[in-house]
C-alpha positions as CSV (number, residue, x, y, z in Angstrom):
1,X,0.0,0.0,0.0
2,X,2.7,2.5,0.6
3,X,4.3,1.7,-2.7
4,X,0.8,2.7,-4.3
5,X,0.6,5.9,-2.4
6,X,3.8,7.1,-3.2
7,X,2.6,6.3,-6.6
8,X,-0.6,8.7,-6.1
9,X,1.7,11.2,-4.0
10,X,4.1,11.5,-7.7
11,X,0.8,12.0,-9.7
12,X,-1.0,15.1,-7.8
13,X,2.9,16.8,-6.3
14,X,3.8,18.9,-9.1
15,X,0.1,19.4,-10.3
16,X,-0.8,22.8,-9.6
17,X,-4.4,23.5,-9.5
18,X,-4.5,20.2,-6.9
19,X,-1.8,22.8,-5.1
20,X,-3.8,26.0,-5.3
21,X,-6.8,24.2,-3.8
22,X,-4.8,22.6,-1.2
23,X,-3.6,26.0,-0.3
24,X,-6.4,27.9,-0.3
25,X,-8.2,25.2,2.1
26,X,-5.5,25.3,4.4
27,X,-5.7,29.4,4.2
28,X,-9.8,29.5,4.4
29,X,-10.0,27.4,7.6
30,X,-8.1,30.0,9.5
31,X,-9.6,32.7,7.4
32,X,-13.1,31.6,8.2
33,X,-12.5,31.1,11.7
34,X,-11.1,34.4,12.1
35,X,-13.4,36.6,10.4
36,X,-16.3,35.0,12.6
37,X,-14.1,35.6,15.5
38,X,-13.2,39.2,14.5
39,X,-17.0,39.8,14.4
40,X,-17.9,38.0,17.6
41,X,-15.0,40.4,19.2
42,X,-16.3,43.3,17.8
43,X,-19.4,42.9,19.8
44,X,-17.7,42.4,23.3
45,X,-18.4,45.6,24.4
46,X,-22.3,45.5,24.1
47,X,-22.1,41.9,25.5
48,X,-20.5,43.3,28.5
49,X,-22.3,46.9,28.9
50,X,-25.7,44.6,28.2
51,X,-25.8,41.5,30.7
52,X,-29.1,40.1,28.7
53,X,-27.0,39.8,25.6
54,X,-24.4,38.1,26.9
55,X,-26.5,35.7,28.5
56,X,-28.4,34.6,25.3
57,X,-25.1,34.2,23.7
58,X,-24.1,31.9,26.2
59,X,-20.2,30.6,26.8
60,X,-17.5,32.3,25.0
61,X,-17.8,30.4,21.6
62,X,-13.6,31.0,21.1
63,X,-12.6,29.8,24.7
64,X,-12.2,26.1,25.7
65,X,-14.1,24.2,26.1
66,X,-16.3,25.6,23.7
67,X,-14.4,26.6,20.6
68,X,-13.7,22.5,19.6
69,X,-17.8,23.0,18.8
70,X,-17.5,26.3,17.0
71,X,-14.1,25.6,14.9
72,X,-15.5,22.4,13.5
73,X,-19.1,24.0,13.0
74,X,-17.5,26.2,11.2
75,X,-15.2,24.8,8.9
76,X,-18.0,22.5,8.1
77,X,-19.0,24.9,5.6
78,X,-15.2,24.5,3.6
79,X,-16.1,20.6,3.1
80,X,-16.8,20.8,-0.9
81,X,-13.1,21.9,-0.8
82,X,-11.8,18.7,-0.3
83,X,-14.2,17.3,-2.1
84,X,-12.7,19.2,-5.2
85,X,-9.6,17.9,-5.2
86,X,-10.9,14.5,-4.6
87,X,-13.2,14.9,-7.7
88,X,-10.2,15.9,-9.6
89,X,-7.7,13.3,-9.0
90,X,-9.8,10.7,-9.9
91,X,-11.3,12.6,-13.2
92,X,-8.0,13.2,-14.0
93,X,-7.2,9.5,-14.1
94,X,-10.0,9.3,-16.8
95,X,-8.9,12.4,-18.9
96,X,-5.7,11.0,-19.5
97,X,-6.0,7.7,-19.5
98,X,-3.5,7.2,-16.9
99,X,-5.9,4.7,-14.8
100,X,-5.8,2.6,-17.7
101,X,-1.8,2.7,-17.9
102,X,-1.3,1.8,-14.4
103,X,-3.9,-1.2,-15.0
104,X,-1.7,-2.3,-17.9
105,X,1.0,-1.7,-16.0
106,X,0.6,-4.3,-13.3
107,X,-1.8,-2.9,-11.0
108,X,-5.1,-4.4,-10.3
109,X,-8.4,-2.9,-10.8
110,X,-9.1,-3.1,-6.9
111,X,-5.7,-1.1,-5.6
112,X,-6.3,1.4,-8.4
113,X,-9.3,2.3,-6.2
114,X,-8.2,1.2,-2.9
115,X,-5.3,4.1,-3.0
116,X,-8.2,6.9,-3.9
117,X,-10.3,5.2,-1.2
118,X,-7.4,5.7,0.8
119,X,-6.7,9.4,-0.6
120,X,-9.8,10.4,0.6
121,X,-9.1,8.8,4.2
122,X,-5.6,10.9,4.3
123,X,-7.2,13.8,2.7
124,X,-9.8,13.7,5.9
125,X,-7.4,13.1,8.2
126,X,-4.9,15.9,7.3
127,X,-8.2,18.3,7.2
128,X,-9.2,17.3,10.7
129,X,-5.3,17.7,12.0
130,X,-5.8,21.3,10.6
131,X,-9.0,22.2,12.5
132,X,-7.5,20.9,15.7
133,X,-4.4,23.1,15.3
134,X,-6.9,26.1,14.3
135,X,-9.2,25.6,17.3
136,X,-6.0,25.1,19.7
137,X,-4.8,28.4,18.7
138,X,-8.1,30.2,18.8
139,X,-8.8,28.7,22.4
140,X,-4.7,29.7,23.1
141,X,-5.3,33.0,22.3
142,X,-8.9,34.0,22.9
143,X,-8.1,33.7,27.1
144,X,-10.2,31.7,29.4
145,X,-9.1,29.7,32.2
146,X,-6.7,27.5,30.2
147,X,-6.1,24.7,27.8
148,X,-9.5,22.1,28.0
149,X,-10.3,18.9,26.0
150,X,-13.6,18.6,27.2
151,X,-15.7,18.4,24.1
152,X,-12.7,17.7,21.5
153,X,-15.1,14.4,20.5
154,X,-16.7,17.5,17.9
155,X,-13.3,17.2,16.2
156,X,-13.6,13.5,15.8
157,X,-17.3,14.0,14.2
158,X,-15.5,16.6,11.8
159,X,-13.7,13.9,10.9
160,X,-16.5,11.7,9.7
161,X,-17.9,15.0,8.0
162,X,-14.8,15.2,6.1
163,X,-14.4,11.3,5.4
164,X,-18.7,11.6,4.1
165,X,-17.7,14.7,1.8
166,X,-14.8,13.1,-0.2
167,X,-16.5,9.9,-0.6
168,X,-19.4,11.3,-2.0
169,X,-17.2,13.3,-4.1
170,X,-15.3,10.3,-4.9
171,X,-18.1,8.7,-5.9
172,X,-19.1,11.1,-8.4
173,X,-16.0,11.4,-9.6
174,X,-16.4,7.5,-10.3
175,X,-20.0,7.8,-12.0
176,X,-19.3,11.2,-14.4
177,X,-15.1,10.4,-15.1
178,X,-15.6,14.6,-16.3
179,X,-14.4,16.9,-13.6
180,X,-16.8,19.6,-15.1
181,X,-19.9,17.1,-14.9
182,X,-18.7,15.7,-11.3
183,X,-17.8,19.4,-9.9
184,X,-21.2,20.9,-10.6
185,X,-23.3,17.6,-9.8
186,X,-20.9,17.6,-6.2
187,X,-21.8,21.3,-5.8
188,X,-25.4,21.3,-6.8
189,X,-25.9,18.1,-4.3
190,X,-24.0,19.3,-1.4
191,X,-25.8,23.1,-1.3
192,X,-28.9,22.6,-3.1
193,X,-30.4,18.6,-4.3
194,X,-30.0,17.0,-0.5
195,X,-31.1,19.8,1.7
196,X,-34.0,20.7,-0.9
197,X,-34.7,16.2,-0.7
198,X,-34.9,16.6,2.8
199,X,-37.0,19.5,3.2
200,X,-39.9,17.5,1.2
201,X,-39.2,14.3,2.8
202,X,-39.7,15.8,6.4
203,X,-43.0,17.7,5.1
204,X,-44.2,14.0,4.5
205,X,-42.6,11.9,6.7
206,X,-41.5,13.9,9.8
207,X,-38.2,14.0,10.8
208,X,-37.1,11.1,7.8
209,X,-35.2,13.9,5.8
210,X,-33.0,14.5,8.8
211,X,-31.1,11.4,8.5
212,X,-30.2,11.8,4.5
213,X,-26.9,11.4,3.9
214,X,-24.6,14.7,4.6
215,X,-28.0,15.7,6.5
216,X,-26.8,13.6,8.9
217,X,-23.4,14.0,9.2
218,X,-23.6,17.7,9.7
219,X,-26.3,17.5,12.9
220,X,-23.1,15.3,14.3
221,X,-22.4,19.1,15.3
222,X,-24.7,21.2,16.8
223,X,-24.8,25.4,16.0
224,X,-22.8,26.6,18.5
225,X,-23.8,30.1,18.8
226,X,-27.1,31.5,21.1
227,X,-27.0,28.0,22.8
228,X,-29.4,29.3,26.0
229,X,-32.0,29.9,22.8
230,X,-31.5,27.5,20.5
231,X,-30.6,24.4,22.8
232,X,-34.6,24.8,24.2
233,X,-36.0,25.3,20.4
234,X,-34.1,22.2,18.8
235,X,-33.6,19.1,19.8
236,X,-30.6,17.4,18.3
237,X,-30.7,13.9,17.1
238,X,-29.2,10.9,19.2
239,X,-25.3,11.3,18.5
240,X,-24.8,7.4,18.7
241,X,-27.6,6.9,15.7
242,X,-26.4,9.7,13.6
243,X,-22.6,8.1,13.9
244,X,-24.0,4.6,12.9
245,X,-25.8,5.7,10.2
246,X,-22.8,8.1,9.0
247,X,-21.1,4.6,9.0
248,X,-23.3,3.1,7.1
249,X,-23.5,5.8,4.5
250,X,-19.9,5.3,3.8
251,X,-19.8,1.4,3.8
252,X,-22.6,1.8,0.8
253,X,-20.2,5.1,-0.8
254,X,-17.3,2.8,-1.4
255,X,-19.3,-0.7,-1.4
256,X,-20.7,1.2,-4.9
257,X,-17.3,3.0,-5.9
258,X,-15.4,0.1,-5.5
259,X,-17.8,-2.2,-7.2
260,X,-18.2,0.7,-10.4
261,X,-14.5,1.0,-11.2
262,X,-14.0,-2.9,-11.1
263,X,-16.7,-3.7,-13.2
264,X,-16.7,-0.5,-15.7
265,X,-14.8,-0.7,-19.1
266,X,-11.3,1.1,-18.8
């Protein structure tokens, strides 16, 4: 296996527009974080001269324990990102028939798609490393009564968001093999198509839509602002049954990807 990713390491290294979007992820999930923090900062002075406010803004959002919830809430929004350059390694692979080389080559059809299984695994894991430096920082720097890993379990679930987002992006890389086709059907699913999906299938069936796909992956963390007010208006699913079915979810994302590249003509 580590043969094959330093195979898939030489392939995307020098390709710059997988290095851009690398870079600009990295860049955005500080950027992100600070802006929200710049604004919630701005406001400290009305939270303090106004004892109502603060009180139905609840905990600092940028101290610990708190800001493991808010940084990962957060950067939940920078998801499709990953999902991009997931999308285009594997289109890539169709474009220039270099999947069909390294089949030729030697390789089987099942580690071709094992090492993008497993590039979307690594891809996760450096995006959740990131996060956890970003929210140790803010929580460094944003004072409180020091350093607390109560509630860190919210970067774990970011982890399983990121993991969900690049194998759904995988997978469309798999069915479309255009990056064009697979970028806008990604996008289009991932703001619009799910969320719209679940809407209707909670006017029907109440409460079904809420356990859709990403649906369910991103009530794995709660909003983390105006928690007095919103923790008594919305009751958040069972954390243990949202994690089993994100589980699930992925099992059938790679159980089809897997089972589409082997069986697809090259």
């Amino acid at each position: 296996m580590l043969q094959l990713l330093k195979i898939e390491w030489l392939k995307i290294k020098n390709y710059r527009t997988f290095q851009i979007l690398a870079g600009l992820y990295i860049v955005s999930i500080f950027g992100i974080n600070y802006i929200t923090h710049y604004i919630y900062t701005f406001n400290t002075h009305m939270q303090q001269a106004n004892g109502m406010v603060k009180a139905l803004m609840g905990n600092p959002p940028f101290e610990f324990p708190e800001v493991w919830q808010t940084i990962t809430w957060i950067t939940g929004f920078l998801l499709f990102i990953p999902g991009l350059l997931i999308i285009i390694s594997i289109t890539n692979e169709y474009s220039y028939k270099t999947h069909r080389q390294n089949v030729i080559n030697g390789l089987t059809r099942s580690q071709f798609i094992l090492v993008k299984m497993a590039l979307v695994v690594i891809i996760a894991l450096a995006s959740t490393l990131f996060v956890f430096i970003t929210a140790l920082i803010f929580g460094l720097t944003s004072g409180g009564s020091g350093i607390s890993f109560t509630n860190i379990d919210y970067v774990a679930d970011f982890f399983i968001q990121a993991l969900s987002y690049g194998s759904v992006a995988l997978l469309f890389g798999v069915l479309f093999k255009r990056s064009g086709v697979a970028i806008g059907v990604f996008f289009l699913f991932v703001t619009v198509i799910e969320r719209m999906l679940s809407s209707i299938t909670n006017h029907y069936f109440d409460g079904a839509g809420d356990y859709f796909p990403l649906r369910t992956n991103a009530d794995l963390i709660p909003f983390p602002f105006f928690r007095p007010i919103v923790g008594h208006l919305v009751k958040n699913p069972d954390t243990l049954y949202l994690l089993i079915c994100s589980g699930v979810y992925l099992v059938i994302y790679f159980f089809i990807i897997k089972r589409k590249f082997e069986t697809d003509d090259l």
